[in-house]
FIGU-88664 format. One line per 2 residues: number of its first residue (from 1); for each residue x, y, z of N, C-alpha, C, O, CB. Coordinates in Angstrom, 3 decimals. Glycine has a CB too. Layout:
NUM	X Y Z X Y Z X Y Z X Y Z X Y Z  ...
***
This chain:
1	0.836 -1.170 0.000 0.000 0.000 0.000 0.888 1.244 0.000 1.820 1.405 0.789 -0.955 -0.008 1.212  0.564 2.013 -0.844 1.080 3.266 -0.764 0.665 4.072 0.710 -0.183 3.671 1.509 0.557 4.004 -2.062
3	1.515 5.336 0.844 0.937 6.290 1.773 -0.464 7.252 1.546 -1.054 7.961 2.362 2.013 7.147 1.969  -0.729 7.007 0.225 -2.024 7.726 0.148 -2.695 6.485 -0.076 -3.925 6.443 -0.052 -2.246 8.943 -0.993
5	-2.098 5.614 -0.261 -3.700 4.484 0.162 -3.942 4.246 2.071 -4.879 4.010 2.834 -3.282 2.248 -0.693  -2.392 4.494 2.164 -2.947 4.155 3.483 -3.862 5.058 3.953 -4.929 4.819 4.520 -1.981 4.025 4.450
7	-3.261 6.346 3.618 -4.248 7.590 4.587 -5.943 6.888 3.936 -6.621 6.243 4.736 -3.816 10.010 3.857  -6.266 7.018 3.041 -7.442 6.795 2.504 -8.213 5.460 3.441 -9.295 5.597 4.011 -7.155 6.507 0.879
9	-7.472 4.303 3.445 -8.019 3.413 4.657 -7.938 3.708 6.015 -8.628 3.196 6.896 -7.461 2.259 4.664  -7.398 4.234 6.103 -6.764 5.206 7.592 -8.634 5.738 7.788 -9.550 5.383 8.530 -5.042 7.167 7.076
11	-8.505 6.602 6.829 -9.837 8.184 7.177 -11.182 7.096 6.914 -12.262 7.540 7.303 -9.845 10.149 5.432  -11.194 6.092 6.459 -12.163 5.319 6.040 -12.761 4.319 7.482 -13.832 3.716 7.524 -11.496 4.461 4.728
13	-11.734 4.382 8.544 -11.737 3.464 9.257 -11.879 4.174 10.777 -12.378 3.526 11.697 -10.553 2.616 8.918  -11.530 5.187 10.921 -11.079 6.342 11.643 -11.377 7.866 11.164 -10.619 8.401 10.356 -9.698 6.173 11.711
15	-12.769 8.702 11.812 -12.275 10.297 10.732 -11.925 10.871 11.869 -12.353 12.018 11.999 -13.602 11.440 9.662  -11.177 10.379 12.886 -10.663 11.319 14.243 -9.549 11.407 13.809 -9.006 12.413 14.263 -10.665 10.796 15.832
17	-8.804 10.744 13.020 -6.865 11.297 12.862 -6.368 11.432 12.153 -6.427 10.940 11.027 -5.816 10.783 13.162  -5.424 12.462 12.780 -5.031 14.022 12.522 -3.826 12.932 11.162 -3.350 11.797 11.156 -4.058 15.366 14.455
19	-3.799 14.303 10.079 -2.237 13.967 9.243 -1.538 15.025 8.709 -2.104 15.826 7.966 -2.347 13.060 7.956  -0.452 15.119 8.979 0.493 15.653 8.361 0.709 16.474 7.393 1.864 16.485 6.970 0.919 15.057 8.147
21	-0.253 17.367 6.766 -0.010 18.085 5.033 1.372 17.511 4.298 2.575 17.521 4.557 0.269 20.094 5.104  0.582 17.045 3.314 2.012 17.291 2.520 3.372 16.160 2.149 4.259 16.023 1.307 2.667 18.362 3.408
23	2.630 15.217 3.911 3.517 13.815 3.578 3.117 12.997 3.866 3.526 12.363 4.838 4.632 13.532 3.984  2.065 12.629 3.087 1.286 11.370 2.606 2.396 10.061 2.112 2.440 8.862 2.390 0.248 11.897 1.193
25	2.895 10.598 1.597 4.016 9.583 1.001 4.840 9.077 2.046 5.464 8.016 2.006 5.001 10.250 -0.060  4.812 9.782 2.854 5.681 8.706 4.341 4.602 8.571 5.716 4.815 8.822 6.902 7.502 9.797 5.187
27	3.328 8.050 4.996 3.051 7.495 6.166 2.966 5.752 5.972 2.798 5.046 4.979 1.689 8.211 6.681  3.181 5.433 7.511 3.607 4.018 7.427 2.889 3.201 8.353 3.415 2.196 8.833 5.042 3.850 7.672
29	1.521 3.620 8.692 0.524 3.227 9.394 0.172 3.935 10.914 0.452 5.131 10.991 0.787 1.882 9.463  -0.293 3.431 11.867 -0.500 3.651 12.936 -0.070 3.057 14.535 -0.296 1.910 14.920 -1.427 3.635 12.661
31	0.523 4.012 15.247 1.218 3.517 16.766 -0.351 3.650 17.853 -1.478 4.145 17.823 2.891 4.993 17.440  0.264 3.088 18.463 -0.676 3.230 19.476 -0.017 2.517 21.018 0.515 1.416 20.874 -2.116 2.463 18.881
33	-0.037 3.027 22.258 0.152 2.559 23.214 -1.047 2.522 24.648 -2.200 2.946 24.572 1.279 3.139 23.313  -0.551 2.041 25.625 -1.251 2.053 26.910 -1.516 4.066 26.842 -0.780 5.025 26.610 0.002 1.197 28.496
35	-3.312 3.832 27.272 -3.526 5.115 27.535 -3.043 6.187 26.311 -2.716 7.372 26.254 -2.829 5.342 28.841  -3.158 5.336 25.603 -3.029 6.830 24.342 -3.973 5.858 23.321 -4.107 4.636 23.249 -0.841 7.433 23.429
37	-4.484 6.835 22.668 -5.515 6.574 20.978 -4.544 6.099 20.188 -3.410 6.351 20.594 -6.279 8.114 20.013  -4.621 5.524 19.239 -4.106 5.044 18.218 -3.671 6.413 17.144 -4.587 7.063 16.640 -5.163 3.969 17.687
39	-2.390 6.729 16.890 -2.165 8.180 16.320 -1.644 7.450 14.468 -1.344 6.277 14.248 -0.510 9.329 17.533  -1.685 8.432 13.572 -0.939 8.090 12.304 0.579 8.017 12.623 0.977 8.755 13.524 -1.218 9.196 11.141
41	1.371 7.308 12.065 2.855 6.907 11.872 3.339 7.811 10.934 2.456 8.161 10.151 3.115 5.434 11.375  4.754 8.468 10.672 5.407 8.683 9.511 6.544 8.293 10.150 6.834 8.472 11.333 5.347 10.028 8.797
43	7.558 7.412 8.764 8.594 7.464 8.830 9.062 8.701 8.390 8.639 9.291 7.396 8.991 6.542 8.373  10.551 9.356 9.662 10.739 10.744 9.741 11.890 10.812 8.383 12.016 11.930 7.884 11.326 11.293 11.445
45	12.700 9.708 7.790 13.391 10.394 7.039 12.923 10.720 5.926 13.501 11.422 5.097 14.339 9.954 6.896  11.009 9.862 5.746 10.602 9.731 4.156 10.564 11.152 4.599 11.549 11.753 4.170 9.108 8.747 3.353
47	9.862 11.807 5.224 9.819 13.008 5.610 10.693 14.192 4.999 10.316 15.109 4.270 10.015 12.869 6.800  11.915 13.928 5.479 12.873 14.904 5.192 12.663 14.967 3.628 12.055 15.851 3.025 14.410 14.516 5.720
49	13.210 13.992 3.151 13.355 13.533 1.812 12.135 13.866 1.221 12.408 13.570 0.058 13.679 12.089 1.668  11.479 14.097 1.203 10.271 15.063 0.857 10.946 16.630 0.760 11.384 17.333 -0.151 8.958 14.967 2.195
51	10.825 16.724 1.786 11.130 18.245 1.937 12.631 18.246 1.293 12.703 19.341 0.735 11.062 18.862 3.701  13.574 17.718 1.143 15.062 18.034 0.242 14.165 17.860 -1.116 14.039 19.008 -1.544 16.733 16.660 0.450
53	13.462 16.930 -2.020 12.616 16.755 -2.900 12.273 18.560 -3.396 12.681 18.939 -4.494 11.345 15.749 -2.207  11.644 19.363 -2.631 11.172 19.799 -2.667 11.774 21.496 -2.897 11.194 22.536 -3.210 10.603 19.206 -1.942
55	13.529 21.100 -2.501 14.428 21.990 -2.576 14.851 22.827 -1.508 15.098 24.029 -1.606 14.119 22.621 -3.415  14.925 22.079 -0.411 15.208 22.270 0.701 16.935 21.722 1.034 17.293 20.760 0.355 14.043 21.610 1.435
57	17.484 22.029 1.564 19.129 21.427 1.715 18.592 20.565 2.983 17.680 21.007 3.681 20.724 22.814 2.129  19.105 19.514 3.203 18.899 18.507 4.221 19.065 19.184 5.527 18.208 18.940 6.376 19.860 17.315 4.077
59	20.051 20.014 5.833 19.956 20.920 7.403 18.585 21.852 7.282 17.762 22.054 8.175 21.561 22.192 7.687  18.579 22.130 6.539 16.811 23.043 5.780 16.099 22.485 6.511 15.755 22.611 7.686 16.051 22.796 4.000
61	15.827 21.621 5.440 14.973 20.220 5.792 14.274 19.807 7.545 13.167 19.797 8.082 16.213 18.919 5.410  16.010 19.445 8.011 15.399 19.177 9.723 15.022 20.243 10.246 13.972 20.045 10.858 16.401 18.636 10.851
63	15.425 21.469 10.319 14.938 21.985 11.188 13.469 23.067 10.798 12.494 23.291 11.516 16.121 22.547 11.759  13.651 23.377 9.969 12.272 23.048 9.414 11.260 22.301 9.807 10.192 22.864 10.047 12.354 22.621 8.481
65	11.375 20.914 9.951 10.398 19.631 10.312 10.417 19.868 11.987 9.478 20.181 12.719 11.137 17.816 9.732  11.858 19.600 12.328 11.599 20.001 13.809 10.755 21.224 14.490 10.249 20.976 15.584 12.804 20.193 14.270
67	10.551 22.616 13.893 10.114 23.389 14.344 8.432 23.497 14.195 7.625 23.837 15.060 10.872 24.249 13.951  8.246 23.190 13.137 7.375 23.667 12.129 5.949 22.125 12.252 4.735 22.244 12.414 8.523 23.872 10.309
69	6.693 20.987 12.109 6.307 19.627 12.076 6.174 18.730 13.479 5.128 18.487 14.081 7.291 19.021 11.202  7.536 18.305 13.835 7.538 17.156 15.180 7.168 17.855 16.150 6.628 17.436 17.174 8.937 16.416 15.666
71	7.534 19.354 15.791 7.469 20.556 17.349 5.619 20.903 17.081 5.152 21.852 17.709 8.936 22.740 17.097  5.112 20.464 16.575 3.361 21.216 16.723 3.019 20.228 17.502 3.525 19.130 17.270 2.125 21.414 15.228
73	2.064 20.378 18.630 1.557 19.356 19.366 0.108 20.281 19.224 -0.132 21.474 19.413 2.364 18.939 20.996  -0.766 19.057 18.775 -2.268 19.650 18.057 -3.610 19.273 19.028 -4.823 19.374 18.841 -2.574 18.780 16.331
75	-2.838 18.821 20.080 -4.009 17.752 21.011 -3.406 15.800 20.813 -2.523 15.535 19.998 -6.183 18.008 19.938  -3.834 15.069 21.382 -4.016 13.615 22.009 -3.258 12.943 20.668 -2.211 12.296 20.644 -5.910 13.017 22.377
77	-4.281 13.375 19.395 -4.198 12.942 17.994 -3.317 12.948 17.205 -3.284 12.276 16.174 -4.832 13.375 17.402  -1.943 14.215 17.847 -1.259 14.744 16.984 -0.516 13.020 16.563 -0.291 12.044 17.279 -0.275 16.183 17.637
79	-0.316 13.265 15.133 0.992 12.269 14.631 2.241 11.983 15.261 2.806 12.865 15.907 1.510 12.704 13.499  2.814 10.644 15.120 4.357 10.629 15.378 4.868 10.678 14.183 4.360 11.074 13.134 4.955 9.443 16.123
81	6.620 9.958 14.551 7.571 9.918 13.363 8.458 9.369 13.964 9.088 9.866 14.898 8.025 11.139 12.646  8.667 7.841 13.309 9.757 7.022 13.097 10.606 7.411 12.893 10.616 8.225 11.970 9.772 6.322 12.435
83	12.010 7.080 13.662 12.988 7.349 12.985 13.359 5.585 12.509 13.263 4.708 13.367 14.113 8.331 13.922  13.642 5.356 11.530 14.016 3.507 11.351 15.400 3.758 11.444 15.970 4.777 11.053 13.554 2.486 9.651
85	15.898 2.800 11.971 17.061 2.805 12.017 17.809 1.165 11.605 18.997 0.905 11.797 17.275 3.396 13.381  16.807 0.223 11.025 17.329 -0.902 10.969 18.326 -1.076 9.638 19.055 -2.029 9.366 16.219 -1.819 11.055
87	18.062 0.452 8.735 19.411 0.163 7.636 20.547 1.293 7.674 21.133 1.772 6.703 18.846 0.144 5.912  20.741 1.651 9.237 21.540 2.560 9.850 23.231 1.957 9.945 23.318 0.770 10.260 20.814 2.842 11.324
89	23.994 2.391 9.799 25.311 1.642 9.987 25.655 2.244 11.302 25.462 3.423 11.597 26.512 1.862 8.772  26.298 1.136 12.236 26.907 1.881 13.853 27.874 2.806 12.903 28.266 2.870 11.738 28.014 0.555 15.378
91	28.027 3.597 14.379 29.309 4.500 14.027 30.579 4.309 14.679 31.539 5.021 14.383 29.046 5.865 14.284
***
């Protein structure tokens, strides 16, 4: 499934949660824990990579997302963001 199929089964299944403008393309389903609602997922680098896409320089990019994006807290609903790290090399 793509990220706009997901959102589309997402809003089909759920019209309480919240998404992201703009980066449909990195969402990667839904988290949910003890005492919290079930929120939308994005992986954070499809993220970036969007925004460099878009002509942003990658330092652009984060802090940009950080301020603007991971930093909005919208209520209960707001979205997360993955960071994956399973094709990360140690340092």
């Amino acid at each position: 499934m793509t990220g706009t199929e997901i959102k589309e089964y997402l809003i089909e299944n759920n019209d309480e949660l919240m998404f992201a403008d703009g980066f449909e393309e990195a969402i990667i389903g839904t988290v949910s824990g003890a005492c919290r609602p079930a929120v939308v997922c994005y992986d954070y680098g499809k993220c970036i990579e969007i925004l460099t896409r878009a002509g942003m320089s990658e330092e652009d990019a984060e802090e940009y997302f950080s301020f603007n994006v991971t930093g909005a807290y919208v209520g209960e609903l707001t979205p997360l963001f993955l960071s994956d790290l399973r094709n990360q090399e140690p340092d």
